[in-house]
TORKOL-4160 file (C-alpha; in steps of 0.2 Angstrom, whole numbers, padded with zeros to 4 digits, m for minus):
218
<pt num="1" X="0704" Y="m0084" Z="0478"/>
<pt num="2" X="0723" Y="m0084" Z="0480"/>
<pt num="3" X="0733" Y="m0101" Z="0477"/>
<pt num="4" X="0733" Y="m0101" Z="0498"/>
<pt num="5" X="0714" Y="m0104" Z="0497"/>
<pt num="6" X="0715" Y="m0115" Z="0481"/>
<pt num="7" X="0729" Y="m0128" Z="0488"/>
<pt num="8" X="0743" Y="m0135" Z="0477"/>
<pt num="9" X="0747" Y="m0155" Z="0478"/>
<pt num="10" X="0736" Y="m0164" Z="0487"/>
<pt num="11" X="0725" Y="m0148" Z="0492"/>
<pt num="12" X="0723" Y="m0145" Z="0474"/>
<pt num="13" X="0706" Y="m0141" Z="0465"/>
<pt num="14" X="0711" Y="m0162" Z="0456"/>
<pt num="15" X="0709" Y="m0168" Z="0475"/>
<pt num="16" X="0694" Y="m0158" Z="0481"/>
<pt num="17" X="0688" Y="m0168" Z="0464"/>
<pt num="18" X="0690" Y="m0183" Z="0469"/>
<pt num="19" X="0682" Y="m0181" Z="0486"/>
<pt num="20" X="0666" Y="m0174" Z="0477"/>
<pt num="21" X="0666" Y="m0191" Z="0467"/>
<pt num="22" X="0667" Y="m0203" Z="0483"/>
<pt num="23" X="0652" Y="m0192" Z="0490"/>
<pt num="24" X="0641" Y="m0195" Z="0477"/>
<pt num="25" X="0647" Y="m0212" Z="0476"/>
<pt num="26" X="0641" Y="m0213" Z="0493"/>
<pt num="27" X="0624" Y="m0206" Z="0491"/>
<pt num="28" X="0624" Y="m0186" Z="0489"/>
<pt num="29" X="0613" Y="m0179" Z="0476"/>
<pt num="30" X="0610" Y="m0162" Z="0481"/>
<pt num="31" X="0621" Y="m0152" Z="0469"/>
<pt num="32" X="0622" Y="m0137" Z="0475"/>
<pt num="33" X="0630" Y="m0145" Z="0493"/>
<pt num="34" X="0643" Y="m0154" Z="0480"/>
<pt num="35" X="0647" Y="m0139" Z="0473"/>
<pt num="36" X="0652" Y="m0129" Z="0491"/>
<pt num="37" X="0660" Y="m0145" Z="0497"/>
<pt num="38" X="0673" Y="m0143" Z="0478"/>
<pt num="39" X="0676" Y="m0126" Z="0482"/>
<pt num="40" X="0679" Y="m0124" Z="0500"/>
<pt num="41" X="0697" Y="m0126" Z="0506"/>
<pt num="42" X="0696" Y="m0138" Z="0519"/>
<pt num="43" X="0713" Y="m0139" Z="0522"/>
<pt num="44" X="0712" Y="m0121" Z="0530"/>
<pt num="45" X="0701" Y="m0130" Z="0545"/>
<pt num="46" X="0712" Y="m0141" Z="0550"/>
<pt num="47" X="0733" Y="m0140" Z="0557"/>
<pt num="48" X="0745" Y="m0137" Z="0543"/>
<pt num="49" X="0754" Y="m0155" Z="0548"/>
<pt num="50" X="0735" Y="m0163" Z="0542"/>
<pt num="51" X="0733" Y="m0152" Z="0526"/>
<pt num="52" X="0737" Y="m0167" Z="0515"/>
<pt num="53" X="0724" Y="m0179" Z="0522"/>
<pt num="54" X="0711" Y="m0163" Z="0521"/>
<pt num="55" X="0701" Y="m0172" Z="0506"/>
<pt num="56" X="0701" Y="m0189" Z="0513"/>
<pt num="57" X="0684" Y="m0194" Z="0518"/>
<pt num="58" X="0687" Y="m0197" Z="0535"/>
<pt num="59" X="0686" Y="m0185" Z="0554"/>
<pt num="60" X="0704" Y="m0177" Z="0558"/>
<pt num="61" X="0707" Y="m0170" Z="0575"/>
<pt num="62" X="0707" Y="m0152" Z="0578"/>
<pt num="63" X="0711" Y="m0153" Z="0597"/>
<pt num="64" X="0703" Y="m0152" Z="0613"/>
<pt num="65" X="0697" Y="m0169" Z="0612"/>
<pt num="66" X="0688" Y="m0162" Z="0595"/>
<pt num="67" X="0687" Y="m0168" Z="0577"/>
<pt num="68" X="0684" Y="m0159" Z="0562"/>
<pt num="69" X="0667" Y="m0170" Z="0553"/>
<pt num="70" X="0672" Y="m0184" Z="0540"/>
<pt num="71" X="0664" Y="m0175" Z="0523"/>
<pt num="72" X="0651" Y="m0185" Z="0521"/>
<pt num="73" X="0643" Y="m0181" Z="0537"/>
<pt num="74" X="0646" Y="m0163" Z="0532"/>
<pt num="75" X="0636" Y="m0168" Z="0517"/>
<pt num="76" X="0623" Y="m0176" Z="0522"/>
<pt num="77" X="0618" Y="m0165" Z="0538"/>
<pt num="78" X="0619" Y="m0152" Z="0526"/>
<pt num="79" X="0609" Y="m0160" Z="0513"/>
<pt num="80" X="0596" Y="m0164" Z="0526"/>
<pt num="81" X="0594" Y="m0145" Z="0531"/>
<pt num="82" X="0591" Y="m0139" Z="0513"/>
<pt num="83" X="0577" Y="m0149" Z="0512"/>
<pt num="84" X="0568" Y="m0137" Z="0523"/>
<pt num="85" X="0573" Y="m0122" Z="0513"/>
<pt num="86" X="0582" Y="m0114" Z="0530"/>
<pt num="87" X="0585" Y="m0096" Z="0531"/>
<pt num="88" X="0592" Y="m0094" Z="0549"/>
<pt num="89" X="0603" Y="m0110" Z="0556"/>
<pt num="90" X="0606" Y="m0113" Z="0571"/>
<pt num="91" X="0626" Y="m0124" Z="0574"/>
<pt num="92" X="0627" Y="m0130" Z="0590"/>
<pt num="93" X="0647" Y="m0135" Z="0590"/>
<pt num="94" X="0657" Y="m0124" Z="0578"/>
<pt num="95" X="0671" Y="m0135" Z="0581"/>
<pt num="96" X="0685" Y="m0130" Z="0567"/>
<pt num="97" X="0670" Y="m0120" Z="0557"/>
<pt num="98" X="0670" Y="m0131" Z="0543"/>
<pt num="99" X="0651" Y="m0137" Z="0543"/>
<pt num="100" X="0649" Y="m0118" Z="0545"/>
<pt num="101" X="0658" Y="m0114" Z="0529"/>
<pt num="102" X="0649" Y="m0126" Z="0519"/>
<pt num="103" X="0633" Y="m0121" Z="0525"/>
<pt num="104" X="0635" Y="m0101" Z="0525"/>
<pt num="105" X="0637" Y="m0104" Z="0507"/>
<pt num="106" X="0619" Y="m0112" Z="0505"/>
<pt num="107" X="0611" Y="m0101" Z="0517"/>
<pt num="108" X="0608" Y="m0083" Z="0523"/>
<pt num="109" X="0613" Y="m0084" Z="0543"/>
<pt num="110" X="0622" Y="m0095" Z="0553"/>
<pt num="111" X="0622" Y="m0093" Z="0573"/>
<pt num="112" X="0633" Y="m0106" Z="0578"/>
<pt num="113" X="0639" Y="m0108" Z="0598"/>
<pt num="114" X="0655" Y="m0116" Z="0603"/>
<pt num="115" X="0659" Y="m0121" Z="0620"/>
<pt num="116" X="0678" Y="m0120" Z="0620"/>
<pt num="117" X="0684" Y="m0104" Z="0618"/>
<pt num="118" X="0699" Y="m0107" Z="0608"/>
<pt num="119" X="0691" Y="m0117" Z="0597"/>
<pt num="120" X="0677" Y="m0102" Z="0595"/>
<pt num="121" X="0691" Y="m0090" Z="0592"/>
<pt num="122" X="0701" Y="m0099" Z="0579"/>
<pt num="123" X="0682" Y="m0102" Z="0568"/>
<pt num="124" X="0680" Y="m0083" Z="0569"/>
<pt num="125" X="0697" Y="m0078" Z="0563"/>
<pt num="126" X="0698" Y="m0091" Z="0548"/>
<pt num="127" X="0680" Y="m0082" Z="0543"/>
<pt num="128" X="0687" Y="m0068" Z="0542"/>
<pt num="129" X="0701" Y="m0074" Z="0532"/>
<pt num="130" X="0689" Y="m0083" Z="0521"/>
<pt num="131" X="0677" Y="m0069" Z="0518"/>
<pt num="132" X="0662" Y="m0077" Z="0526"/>
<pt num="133" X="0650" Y="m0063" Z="0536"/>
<pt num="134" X="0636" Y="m0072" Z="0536"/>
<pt num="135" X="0643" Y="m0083" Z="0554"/>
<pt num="136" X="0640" Y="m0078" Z="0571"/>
<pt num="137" X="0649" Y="m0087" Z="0584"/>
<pt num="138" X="0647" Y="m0088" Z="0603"/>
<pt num="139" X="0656" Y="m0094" Z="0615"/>
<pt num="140" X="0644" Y="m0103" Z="0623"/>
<pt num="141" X="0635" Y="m0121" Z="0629"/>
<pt num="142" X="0627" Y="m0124" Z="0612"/>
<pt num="143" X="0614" Y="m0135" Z="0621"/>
<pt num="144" X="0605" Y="m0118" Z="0627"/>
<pt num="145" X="0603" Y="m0114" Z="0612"/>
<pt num="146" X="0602" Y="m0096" Z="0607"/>
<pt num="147" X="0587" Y="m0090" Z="0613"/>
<pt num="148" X="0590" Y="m0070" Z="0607"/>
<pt num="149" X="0588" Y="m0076" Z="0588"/>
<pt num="150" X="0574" Y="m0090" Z="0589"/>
<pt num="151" X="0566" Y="m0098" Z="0580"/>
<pt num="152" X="0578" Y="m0105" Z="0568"/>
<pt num="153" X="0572" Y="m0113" Z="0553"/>
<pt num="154" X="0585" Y="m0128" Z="0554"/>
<pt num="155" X="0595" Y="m0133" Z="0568"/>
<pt num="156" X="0610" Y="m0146" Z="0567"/>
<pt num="157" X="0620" Y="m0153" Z="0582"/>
<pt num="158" X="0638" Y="m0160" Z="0578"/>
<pt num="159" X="0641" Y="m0171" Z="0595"/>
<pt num="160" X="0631" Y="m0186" Z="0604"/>
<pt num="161" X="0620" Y="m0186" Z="0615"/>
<pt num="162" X="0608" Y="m0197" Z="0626"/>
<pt num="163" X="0593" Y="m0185" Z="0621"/>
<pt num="164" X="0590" Y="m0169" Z="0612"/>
<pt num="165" X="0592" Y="m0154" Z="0624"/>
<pt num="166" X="0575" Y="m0148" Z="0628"/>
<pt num="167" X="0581" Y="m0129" Z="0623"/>
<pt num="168" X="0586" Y="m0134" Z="0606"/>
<pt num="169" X="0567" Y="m0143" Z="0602"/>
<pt num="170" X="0558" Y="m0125" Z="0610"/>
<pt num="171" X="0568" Y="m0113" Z="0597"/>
<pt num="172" X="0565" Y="m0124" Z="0584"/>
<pt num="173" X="0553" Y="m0116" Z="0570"/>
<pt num="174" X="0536" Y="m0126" Z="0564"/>
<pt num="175" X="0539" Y="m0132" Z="0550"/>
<pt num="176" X="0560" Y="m0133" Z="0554"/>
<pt num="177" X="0569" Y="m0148" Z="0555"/>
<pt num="178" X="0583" Y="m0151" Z="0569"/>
<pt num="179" X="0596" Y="m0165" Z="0564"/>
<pt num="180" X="0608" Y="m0171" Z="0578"/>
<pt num="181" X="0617" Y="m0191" Z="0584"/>
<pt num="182" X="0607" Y="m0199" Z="0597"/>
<pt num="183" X="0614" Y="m0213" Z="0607"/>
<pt num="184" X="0630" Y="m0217" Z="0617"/>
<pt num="185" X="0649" Y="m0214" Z="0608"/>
<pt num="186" X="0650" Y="m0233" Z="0600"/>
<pt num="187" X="0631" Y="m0231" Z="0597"/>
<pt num="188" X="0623" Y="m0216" Z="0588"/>
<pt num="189" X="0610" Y="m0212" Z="0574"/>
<pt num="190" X="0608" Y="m0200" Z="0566"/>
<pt num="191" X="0591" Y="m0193" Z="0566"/>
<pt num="192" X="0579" Y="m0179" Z="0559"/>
<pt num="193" X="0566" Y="m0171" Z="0570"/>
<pt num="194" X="0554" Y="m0161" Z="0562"/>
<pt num="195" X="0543" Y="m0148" Z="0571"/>
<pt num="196" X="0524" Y="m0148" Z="0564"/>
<pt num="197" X="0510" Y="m0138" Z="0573"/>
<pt num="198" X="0508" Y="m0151" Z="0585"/>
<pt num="199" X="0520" Y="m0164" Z="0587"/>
<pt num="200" X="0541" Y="m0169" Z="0582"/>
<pt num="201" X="0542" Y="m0180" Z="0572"/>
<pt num="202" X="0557" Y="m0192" Z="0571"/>
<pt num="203" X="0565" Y="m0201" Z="0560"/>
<pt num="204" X="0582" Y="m0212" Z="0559"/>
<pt num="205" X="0594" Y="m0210" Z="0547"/>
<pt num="206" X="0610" Y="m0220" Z="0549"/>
<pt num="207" X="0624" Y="m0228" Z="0562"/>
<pt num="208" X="0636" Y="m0211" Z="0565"/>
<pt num="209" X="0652" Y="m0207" Z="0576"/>
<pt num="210" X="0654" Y="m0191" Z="0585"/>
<pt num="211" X="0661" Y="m0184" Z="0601"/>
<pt num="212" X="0651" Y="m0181" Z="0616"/>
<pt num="213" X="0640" Y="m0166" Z="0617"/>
<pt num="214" X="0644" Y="m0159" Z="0634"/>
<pt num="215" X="0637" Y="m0143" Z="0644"/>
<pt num="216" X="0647" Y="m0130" Z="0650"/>
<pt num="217" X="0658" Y="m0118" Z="0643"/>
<pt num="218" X="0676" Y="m0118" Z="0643"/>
């Protein structure tokens, strides 16, 4: 990895440290998540002026009225999925590609949609750059889903909404858990739906702060 990817200062391997301990600190166990999280240069996914702030436990904005996720909610939606042993996500919101990142590194294939096309561009260039082949991205509203590659094994949803977007529960596999904030901005859970043979069955996490999920595509 070159000394771009690795960070000096306060994007240095000693700060990426520091975040891992405040994460586990705050309750993440699964190492593996820790691990990605140390290595992965989240100061790439954000604007150079915000690179020093990148290992702070906290959102940054990315533009368009977007924010890249404080780390950890990265954590623990990721750490949620894993628990399923996912094979094919689903990402609805790619956002700066972060949460992508992380999770390409724990899993075979990521499908994630993006509804602002700028946003969508900018996450496939910075794959590139970072050598991850295992994202798709579309430009697309993320609350169709992705029909062409269903079912996914896991699904996770990084915006709020009132409800869960009917698609989304559909290409859901059995056996697959979808995480996603429910509730209005000043008032969302996070919750876990798992898909069995005959029901989904939810369960609520914790209080969470994320921007809209909106339809469309622009």
């Amino acid at each position: 990895m070159s000394v771009f990817s690795k960070g000096i200062g306060m994007t240095s391997q000693r700060t990426r440290d520091r975040l891992v301990q405040r994460l586990r600190e705050e309750g993440i166990t699964n190492n593996a998540v820790l691990e990605v999280i140390a290595s992965t240069p989240r100061h790439l996914f954000v604007d150079e002026a915000l690179a020093s702030r990148a290992y702070e436990d906290t959102a940054l904005p990315i533009g368009y009225g977007q924010t890249i996720s404080q780390p950890y909610i990265v954590a623990r939606m990721t750490e949620l999925l894993l628990e399923v042993d996912p094979v094919t996500v689903l990402e609805v919101g790619t956002g700066s590609g972060y949460q992508a990142a992380i999770l390409a590194q724990l899993v075979t294939k990521i499908y994630s949609s993006e509804r602002i096309e700028a946003l969508a561009t900018q996450a496939r260039q910075r794959f590139r750059q970072l050598g991850y082949r295992n994202i798709r991205v579309q430009h697309s509203d993320g609350s169709c889903g992705w029909p062409q590659f269903k079912p996914f094994d896991a699904i996770i949803v990084t915006a709020g909404g009132a409800e869960i977007p009917e698609p989304l529960l559909e290409q859901l596999a059995i056996g697959g858990r979808l995480v996603m904030p429910l509730g209005t901005q000043g008032s969302q859970t996070l919750v876990s739906i798992m898909r069995t043979p005959s029901v989904y069955e939810r369960t609520d996490l914790e209080p969470v702060s994320f921007v809209p999920l909106l339809g469309g595509a622009g």
